[in-house]
C-alpha positions, 0 to 999 in steps of 0.5 A: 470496507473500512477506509484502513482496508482500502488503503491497504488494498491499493498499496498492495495492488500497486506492489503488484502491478509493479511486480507483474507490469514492470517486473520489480520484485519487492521482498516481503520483508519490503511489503510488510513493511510499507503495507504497515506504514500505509495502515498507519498513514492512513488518516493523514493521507485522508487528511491530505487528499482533501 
């Protein structure tokens, strides 16, 4: 798996967690949206964690 996809991956499975474990509904208009931002954050957050 791609480092992009990964990152994805955990975006997403945090807007789960988030909607099943504390009951917060994110539109998917929403999850689009920060699911595109991750993808296009993602070498900076590699940058940035080290």
């Amino acid at each position: 798996m791609k480092i992009e996809g990964f990152a994805y991956r955990v975006a997403a499975r945090v807007m789960e967690i988030l909607e099943h474990e504390q009951h917060y509904k994110i539109p998917e208009d929403t999850r689009k949206q920060v699911l595109e931002k991750i993808r296009s954050e993602v070498n900076d957050i590699l940058r940035k964690a080290g």
